[in-house]
VEXVOLO-793416 format. One record per residue: x, y, z of N, C-alpha, C, O in turn; residue in one letter. Coordinates in steps of 0.001 Angstrom, whole numbers. Layout:
! VEXVOLO-793416
<site><n_X>X</n_X><n_Y>Y</n_Y><n_Z>Z</n_Z><ca_X>X</ca_X><ca_Y>Y</ca_Y><ca_Z>Z</ca_Z><c_X>X</c_X><c_Y>Y</c_Y><c_Z>Z</c_Z><o_X>X</o_X><o_Y>Y</o_Y><o_Z>Z</o_Z><res>A</res></site>
...
END
This chain:
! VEXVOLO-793416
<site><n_X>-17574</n_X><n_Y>-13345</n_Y><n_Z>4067</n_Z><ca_X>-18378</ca_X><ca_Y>-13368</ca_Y><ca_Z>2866</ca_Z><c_X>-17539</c_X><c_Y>-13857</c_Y><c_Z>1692</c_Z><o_X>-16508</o_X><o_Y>-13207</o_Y><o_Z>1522</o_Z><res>X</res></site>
<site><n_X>-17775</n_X><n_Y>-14939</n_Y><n_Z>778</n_Z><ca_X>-17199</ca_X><ca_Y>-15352</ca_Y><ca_Z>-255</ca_Z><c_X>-18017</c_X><c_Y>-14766</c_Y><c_Z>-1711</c_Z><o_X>-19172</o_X><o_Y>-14356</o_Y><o_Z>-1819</o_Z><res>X</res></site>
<site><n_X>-17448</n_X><n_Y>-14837</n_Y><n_Z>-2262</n_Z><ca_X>-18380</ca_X><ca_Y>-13903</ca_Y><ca_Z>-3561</ca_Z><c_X>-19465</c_X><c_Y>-14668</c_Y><c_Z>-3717</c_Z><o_X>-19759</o_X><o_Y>-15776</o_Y><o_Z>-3270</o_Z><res>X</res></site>
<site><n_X>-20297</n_X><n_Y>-13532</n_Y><n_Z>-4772</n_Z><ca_X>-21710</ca_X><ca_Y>-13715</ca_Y><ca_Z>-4847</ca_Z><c_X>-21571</c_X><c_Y>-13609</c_Y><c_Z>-6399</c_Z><o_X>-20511</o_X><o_Y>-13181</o_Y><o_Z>-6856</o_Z><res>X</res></site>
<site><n_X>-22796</n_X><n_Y>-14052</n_Y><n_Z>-7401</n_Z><ca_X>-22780</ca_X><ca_Y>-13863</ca_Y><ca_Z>-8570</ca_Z><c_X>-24388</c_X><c_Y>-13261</c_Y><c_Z>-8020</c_Z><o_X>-24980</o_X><o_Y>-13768</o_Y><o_Z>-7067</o_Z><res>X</res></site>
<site><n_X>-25048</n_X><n_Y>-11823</n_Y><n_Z>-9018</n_Z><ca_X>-25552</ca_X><ca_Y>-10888</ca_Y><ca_Z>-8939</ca_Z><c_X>-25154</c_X><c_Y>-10120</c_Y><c_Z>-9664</c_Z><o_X>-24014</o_X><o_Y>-9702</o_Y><o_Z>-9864</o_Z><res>X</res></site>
<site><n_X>-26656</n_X><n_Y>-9762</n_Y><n_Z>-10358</n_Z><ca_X>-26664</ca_X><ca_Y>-8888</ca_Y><ca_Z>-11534</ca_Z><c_X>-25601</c_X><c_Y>-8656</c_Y><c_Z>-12312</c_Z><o_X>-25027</o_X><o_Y>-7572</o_Y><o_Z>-12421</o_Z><res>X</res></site>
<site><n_X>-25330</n_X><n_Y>-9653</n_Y><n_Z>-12851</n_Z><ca_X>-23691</ca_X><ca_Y>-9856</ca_Y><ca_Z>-13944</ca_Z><c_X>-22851</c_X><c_Y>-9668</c_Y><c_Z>-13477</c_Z><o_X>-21915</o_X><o_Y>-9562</o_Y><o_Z>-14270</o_Z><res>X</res></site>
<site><n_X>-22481</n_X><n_Y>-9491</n_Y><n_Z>-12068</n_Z><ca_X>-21540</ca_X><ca_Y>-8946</ca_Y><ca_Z>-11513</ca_Z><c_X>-21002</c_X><c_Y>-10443</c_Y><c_Z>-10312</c_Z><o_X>-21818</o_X><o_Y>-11213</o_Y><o_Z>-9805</o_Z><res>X</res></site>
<site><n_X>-19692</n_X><n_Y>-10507</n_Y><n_Z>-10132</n_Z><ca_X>-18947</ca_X><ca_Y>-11472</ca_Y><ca_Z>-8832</ca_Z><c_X>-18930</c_X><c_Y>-10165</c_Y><c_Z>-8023</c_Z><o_X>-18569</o_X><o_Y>-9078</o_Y><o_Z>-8474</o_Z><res>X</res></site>
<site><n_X>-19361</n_X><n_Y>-10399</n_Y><n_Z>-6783</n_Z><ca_X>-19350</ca_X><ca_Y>-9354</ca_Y><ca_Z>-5982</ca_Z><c_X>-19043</c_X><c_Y>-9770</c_Y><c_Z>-4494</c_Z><o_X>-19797</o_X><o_Y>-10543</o_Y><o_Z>-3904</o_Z><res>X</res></site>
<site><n_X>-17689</n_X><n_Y>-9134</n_Y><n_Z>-3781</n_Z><ca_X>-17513</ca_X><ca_Y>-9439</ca_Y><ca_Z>-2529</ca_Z><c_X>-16832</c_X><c_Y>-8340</c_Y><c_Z>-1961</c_Z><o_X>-16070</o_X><o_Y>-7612</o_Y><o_Z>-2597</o_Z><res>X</res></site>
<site><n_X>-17156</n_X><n_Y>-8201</n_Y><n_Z>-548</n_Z><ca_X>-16629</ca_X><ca_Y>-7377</ca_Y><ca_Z>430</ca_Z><c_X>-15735</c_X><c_Y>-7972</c_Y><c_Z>1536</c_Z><o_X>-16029</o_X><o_Y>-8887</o_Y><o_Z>2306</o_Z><res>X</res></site>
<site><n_X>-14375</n_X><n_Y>-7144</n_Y><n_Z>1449</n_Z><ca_X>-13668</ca_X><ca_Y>-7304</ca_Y><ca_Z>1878</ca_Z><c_X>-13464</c_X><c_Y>-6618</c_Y><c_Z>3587</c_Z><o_X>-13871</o_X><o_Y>-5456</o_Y><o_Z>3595</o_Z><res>X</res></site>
<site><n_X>-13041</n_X><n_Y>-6987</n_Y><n_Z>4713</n_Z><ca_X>-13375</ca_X><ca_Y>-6311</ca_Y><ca_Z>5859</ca_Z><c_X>-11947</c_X><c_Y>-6530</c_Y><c_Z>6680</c_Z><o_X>-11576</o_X><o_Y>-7685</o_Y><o_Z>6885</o_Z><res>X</res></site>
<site><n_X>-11045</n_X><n_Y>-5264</n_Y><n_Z>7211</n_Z><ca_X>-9704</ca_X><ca_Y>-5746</ca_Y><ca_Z>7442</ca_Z><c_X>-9901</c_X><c_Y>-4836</c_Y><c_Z>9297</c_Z><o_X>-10786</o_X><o_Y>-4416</o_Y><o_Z>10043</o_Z><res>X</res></site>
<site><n_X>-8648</n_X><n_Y>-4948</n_Y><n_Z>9240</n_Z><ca_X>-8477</ca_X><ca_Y>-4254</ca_Y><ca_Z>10996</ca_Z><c_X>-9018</c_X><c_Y>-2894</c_Y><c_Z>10796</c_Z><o_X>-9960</o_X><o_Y>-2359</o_Y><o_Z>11382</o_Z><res>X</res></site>
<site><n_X>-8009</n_X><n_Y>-2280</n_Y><n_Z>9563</n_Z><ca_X>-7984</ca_X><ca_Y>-860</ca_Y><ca_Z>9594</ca_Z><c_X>-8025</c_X><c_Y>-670</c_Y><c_Z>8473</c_Z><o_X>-8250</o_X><o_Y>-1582</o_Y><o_Z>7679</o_Z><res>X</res></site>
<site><n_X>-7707</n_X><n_Y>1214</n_Y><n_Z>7921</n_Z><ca_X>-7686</ca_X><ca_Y>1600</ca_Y><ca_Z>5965</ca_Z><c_X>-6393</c_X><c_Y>1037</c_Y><c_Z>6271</c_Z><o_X>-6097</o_X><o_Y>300</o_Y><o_Z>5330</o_Z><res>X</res></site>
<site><n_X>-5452</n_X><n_Y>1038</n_Y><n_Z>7178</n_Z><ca_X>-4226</ca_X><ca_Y>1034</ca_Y><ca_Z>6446</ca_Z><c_X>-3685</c_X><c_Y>-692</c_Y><c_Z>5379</c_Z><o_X>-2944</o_X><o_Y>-891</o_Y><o_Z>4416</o_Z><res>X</res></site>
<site><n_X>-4612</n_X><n_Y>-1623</n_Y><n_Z>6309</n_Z><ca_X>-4770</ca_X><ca_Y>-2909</ca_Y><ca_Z>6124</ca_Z><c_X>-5436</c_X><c_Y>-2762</c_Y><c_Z>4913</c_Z><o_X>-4887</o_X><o_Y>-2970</o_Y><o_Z>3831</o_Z><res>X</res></site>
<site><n_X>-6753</n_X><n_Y>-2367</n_Y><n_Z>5062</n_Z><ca_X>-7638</ca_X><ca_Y>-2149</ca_Y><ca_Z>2986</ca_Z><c_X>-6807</c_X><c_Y>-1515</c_Y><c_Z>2029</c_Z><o_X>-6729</o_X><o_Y>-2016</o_Y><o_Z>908</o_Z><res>X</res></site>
<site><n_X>-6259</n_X><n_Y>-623</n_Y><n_Z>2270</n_Z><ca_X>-5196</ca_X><ca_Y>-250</ca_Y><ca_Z>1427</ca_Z><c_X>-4193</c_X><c_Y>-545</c_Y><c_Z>968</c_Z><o_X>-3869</o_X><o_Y>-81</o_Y><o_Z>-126</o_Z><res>X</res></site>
<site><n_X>-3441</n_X><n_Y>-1346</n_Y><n_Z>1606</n_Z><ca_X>-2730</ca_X><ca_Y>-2409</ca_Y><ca_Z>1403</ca_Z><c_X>-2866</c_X><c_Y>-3691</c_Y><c_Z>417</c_Z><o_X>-2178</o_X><o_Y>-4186</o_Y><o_Z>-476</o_Z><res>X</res></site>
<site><n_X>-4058</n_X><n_Y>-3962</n_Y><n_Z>1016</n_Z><ca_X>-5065</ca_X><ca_Y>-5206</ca_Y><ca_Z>7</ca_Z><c_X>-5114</c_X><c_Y>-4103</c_Y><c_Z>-1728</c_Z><o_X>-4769</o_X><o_Y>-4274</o_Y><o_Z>-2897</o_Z><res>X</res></site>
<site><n_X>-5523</n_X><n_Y>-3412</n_Y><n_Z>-1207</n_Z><ca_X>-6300</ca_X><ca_Y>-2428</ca_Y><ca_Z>-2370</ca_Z><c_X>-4776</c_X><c_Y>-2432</c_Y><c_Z>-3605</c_Z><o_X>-5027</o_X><o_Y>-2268</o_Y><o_Z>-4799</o_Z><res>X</res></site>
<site><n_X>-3225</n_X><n_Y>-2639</n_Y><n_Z>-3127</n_Z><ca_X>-2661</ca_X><ca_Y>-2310</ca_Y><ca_Z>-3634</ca_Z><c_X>-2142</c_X><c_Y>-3401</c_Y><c_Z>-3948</c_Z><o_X>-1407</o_X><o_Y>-3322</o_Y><o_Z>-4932</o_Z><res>X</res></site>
<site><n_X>-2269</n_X><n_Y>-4709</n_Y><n_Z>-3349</n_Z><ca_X>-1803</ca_X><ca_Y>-5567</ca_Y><ca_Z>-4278</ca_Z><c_X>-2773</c_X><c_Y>-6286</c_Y><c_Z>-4845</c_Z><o_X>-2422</o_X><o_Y>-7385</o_Y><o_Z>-5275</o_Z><res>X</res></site>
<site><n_X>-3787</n_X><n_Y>-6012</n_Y><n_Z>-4958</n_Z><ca_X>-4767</ca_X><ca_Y>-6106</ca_Y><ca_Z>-5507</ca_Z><c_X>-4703</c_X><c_Y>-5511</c_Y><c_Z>-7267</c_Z><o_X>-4842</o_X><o_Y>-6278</o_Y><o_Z>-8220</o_Z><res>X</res></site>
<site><n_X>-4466</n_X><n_Y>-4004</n_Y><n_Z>-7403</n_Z><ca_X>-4540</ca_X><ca_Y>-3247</ca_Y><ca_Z>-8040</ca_Z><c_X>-3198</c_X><c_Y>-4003</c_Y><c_Z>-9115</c_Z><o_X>-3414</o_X><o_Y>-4022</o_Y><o_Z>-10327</o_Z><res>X</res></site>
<site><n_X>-2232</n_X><n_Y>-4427</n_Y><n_Z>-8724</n_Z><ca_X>-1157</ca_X><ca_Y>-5462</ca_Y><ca_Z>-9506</ca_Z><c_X>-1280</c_X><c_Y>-6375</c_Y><c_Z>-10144</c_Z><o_X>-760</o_X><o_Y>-6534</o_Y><o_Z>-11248</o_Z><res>X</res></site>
<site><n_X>-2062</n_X><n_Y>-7224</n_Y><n_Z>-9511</n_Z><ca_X>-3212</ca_X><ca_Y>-8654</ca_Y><ca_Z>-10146</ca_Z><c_X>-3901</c_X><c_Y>-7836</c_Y><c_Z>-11418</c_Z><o_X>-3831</o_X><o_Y>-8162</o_Y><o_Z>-12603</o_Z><res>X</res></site>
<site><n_X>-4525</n_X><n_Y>-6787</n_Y><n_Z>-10903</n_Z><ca_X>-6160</ca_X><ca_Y>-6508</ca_Y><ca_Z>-12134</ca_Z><c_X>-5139</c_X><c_Y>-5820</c_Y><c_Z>-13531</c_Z><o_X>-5517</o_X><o_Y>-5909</o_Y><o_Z>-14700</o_Z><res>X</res></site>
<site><n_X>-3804</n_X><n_Y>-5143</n_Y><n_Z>-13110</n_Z><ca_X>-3591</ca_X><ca_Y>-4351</ca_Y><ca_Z>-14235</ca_Z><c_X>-2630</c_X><c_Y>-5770</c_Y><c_Z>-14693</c_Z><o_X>-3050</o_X><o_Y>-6260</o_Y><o_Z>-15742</o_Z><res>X</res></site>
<site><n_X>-1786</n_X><n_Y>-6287</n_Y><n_Z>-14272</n_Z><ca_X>-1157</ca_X><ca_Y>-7739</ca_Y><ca_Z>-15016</ca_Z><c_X>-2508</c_X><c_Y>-8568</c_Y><c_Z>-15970</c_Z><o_X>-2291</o_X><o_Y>-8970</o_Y><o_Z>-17113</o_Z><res>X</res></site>
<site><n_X>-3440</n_X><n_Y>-8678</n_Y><n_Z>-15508</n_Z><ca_X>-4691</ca_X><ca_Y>-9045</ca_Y><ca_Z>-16433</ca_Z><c_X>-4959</c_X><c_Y>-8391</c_Y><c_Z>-17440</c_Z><o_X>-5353</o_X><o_Y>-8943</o_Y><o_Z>-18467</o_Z><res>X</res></site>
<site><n_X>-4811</n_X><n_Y>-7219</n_Y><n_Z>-17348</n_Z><ca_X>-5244</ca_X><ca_Y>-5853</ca_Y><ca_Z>-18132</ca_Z><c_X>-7134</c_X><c_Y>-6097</c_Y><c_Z>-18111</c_Z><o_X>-7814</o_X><o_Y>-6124</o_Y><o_Z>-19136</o_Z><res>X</res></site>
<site><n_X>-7680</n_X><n_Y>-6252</n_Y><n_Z>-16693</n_Z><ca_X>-9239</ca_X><ca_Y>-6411</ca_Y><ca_Z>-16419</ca_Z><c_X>-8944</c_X><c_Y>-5468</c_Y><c_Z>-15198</c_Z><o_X>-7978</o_X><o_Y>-5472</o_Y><o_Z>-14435</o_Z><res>X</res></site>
<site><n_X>-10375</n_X><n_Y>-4422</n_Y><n_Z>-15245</n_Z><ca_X>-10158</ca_X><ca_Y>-3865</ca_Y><ca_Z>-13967</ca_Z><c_X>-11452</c_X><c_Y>-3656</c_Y><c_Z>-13563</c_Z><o_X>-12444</o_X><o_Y>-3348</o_Y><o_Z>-14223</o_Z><res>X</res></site>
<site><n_X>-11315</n_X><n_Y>-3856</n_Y><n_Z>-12429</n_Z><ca_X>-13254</ca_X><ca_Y>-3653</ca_Y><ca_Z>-11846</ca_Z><c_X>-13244</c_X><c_Y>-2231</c_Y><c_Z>-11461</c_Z><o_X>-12431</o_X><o_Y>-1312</o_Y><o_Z>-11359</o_Z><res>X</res></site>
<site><n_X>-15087</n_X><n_Y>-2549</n_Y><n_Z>-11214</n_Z><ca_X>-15375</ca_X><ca_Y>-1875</ca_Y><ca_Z>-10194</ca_Z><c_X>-15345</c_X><c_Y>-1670</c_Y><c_Z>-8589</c_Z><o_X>-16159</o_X><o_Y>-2356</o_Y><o_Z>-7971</o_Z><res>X</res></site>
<site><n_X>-14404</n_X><n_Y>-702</n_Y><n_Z>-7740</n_Z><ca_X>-14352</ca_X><ca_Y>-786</ca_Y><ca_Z>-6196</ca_Z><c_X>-14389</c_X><c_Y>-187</c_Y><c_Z>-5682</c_Z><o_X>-14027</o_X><o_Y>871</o_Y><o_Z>-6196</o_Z><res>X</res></site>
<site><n_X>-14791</n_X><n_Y>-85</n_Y><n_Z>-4287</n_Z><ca_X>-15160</ca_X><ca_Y>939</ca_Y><ca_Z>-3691</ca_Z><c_X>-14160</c_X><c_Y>835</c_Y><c_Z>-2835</c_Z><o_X>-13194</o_X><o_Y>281</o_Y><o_Z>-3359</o_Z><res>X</res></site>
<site><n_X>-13880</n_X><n_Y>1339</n_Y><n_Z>-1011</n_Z><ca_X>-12973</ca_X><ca_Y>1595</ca_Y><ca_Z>-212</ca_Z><c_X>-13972</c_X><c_Y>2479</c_Y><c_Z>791</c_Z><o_X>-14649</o_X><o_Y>3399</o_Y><o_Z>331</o_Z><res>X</res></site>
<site><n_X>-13991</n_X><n_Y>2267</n_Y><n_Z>1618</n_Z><ca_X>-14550</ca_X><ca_Y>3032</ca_Y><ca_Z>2929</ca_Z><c_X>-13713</c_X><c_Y>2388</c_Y><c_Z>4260</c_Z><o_X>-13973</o_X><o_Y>1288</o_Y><o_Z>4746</o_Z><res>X</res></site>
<site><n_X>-12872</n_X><n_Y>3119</n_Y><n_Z>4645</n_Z><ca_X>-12096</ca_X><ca_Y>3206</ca_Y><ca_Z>5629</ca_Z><c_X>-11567</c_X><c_Y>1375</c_Y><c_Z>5830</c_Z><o_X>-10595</o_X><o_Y>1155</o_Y><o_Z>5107</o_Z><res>X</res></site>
<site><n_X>-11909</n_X><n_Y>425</n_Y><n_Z>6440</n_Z><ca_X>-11318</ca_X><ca_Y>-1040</ca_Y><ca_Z>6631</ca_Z><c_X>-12484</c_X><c_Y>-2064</c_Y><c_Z>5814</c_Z><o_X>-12596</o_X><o_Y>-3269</o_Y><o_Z>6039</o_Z><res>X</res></site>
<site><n_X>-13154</n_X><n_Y>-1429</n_Y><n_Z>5007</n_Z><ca_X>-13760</ca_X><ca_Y>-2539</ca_Y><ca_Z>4008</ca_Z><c_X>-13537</c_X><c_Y>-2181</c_Y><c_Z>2166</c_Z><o_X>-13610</o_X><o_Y>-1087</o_Y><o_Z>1605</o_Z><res>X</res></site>
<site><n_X>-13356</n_X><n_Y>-3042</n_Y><n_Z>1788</n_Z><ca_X>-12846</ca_X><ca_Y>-2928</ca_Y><ca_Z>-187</ca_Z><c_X>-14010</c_X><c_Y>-3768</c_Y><c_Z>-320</c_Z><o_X>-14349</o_X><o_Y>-4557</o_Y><o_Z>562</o_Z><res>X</res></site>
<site><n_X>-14766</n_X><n_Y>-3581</n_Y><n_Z>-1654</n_Z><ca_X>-16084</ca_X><ca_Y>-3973</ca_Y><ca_Z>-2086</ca_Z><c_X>-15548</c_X><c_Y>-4027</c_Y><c_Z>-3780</c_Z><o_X>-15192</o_X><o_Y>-2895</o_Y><o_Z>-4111</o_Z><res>X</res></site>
<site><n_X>-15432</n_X><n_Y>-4829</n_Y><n_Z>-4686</n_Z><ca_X>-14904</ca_X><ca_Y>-5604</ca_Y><ca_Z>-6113</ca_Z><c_X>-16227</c_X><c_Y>-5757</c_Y><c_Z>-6637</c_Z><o_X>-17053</o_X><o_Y>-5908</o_Y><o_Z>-5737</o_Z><res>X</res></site>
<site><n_X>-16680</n_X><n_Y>-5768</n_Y><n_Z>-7736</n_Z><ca_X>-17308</ca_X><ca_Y>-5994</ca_Y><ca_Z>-8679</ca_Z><c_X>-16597</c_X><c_Y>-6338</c_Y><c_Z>-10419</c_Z><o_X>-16226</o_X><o_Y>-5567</o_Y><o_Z>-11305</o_Z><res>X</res></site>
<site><n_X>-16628</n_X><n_Y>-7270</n_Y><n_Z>-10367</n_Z><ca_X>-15936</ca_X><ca_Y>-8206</ca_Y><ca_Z>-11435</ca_Z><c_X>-16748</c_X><c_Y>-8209</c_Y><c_Z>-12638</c_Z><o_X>-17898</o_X><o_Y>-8469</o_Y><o_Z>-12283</o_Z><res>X</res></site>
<site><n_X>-16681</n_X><n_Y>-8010</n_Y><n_Z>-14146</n_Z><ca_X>-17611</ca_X><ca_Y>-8469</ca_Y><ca_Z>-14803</ca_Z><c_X>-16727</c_X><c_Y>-7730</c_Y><c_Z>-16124</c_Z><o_X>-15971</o_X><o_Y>-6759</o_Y><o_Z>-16160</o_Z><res>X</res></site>
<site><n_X>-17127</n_X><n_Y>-8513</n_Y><n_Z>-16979</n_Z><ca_X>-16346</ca_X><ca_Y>-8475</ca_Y><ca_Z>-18464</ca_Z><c_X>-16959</c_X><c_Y>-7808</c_Y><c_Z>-19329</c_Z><o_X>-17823</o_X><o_Y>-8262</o_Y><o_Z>-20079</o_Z><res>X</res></site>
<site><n_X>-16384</n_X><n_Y>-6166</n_Y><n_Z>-19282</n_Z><ca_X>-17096</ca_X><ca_Y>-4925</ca_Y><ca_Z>-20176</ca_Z><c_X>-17006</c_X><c_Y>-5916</c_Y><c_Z>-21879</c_Z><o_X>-17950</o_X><o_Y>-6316</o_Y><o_Z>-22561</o_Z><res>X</res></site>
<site><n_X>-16065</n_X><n_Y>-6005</n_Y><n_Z>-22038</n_Z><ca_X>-15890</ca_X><ca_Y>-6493</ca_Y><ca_Z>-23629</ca_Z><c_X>-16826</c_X><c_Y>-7463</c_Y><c_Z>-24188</c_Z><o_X>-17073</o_X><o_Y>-7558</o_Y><o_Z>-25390</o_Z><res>X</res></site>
<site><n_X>-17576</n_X><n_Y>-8518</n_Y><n_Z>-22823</n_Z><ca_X>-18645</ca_X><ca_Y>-9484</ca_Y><ca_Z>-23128</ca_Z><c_X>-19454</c_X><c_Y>-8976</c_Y><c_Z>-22649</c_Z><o_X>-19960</o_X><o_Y>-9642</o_Y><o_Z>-21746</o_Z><res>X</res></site>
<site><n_X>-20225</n_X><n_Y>-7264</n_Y><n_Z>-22942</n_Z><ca_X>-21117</ca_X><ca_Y>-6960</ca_Y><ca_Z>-22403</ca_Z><c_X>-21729</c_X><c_Y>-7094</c_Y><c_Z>-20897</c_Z><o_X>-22927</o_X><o_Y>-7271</o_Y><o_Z>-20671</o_Z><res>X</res></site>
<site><n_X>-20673</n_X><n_Y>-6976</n_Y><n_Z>-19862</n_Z><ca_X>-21183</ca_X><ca_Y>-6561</ca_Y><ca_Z>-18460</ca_Z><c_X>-21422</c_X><c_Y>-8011</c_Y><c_Z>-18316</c_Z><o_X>-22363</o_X><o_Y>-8267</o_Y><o_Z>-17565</o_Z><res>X</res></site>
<site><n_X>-20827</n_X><n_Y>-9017</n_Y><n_Z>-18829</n_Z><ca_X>-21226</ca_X><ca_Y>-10377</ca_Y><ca_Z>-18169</ca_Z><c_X>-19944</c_X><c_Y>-10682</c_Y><c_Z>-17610</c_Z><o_X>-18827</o_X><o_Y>-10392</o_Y><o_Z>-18039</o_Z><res>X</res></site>
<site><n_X>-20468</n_X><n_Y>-11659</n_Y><n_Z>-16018</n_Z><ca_X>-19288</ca_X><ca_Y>-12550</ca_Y><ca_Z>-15953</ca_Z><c_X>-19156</c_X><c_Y>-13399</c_Y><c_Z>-16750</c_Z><o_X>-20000</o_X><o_Y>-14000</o_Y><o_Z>-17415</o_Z><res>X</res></site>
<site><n_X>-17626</n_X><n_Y>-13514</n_Y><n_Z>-16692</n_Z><ca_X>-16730</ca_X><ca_Y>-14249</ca_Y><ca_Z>-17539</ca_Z><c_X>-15618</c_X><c_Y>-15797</c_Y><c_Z>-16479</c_Z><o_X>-15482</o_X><o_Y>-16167</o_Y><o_Z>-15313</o_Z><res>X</res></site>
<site><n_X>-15123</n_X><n_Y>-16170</n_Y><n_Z>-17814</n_Z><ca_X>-14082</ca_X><ca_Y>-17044</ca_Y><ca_Z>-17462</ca_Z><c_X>-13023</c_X><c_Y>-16480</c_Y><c_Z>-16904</c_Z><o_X>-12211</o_X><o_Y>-17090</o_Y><o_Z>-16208</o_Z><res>X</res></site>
<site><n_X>-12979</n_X><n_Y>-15282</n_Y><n_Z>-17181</n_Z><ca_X>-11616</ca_X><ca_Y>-14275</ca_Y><ca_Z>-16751</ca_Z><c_X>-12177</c_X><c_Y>-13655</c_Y><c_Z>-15027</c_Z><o_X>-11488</o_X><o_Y>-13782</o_Y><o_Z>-14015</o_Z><res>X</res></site>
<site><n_X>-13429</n_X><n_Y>-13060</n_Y><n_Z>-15067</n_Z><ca_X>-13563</ca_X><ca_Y>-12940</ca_Y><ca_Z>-13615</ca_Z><c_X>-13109</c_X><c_Y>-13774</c_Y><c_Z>-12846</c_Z><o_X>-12232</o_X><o_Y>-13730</o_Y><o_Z>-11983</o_Z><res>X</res></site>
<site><n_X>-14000</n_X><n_Y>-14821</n_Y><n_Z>-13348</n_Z><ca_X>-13562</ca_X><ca_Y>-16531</ca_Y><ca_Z>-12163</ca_Z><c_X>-12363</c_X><c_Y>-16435</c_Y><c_Z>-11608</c_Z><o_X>-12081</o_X><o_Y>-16511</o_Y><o_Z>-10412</o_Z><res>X</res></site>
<site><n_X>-11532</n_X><n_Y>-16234</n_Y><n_Z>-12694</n_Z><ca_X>-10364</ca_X><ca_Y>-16791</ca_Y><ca_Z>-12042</ca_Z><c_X>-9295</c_X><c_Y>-15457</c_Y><c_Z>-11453</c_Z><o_X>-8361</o_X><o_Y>-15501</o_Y><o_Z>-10652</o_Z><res>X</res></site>
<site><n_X>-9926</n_X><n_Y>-14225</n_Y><n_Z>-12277</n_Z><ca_X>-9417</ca_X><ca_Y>-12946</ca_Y><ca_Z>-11043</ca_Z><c_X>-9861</c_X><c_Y>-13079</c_Y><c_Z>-9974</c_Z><o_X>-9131</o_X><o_Y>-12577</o_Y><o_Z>-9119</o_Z><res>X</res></site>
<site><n_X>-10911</n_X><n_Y>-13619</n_Y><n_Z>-9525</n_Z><ca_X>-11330</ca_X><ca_Y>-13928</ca_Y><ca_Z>-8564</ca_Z><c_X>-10983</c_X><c_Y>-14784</c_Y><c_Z>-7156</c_Z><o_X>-11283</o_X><o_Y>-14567</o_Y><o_Z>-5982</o_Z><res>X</res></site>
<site><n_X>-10124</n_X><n_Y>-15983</n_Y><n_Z>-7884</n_Z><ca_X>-9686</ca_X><ca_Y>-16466</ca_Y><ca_Z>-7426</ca_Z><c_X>-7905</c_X><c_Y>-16403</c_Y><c_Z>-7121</c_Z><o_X>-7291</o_X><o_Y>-17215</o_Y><o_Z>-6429</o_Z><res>X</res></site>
<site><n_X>-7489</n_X><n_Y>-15563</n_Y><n_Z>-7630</n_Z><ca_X>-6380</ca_X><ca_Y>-14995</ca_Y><ca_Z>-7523</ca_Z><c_X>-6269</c_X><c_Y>-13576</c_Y><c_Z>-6459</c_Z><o_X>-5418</o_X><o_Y>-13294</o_Y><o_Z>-5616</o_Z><res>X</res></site>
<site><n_X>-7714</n_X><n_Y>-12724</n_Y><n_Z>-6971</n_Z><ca_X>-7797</ca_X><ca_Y>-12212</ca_Y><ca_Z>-5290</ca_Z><c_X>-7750</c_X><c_Y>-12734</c_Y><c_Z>-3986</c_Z><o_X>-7111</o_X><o_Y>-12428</o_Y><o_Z>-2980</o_Z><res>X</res></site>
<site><n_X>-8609</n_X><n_Y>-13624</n_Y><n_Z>-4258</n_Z><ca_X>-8774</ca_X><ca_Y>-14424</ca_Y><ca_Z>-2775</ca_Z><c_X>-7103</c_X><c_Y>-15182</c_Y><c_Z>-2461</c_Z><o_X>-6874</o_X><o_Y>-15507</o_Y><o_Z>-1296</o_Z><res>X</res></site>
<site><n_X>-6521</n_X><n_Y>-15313</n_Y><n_Z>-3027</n_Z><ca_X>-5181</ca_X><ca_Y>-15691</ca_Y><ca_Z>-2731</ca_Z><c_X>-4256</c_X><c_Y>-14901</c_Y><c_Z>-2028</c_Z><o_X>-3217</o_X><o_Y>-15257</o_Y><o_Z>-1472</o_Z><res>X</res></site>
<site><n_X>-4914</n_X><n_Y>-13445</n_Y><n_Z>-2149</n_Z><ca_X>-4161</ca_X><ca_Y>-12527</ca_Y><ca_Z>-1476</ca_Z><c_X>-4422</c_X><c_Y>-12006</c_Y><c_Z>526</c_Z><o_X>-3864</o_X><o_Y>-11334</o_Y><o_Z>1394</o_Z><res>X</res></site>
<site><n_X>-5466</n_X><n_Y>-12755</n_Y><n_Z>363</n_Z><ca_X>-6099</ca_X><ca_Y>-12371</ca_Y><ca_Z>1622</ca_Z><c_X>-5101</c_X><c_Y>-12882</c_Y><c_Z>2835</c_Z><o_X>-5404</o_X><o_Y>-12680</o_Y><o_Z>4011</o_Z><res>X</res></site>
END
């Protein structure tokens, strides 16, 4: 699954072997969003991470800044 744009939100799910693999992701993940100083919304259920991207400061819209967190996640995969 490659992201989706929906309800103001970039939204994609992530799906690995195991948690220990999502967690992993989850953590260099978590390095990217705070170096931005942007942090989503995510969930975690055992080997899938679920991101929701969207720019509180421009009112819950995606932004130019999602895009390209976005694309800096996906770099990590």
């Amino acid at each position: 699954m490659k992201w989706e744009e929906k309800n103001d939100e970039l939204v994609r799910i992530f799906k690995f072997k195991d948690f220990n693999e999502a967690f992993g992701f989850m953590s260099r993940v978590a390095l990217v969003f705070e170096k931005a100083n942007h942090h989503p919304t995510w969930t975690n259920t055992w080997n899938m991470v679920e991101i929701h991207l969207s720019t509180h400061d421009a009112g819950n819209k995606v932004t130019h800044k999602d895009r390209e967190l976005a694309k800096e996640i996906d770099k990590l995969i």
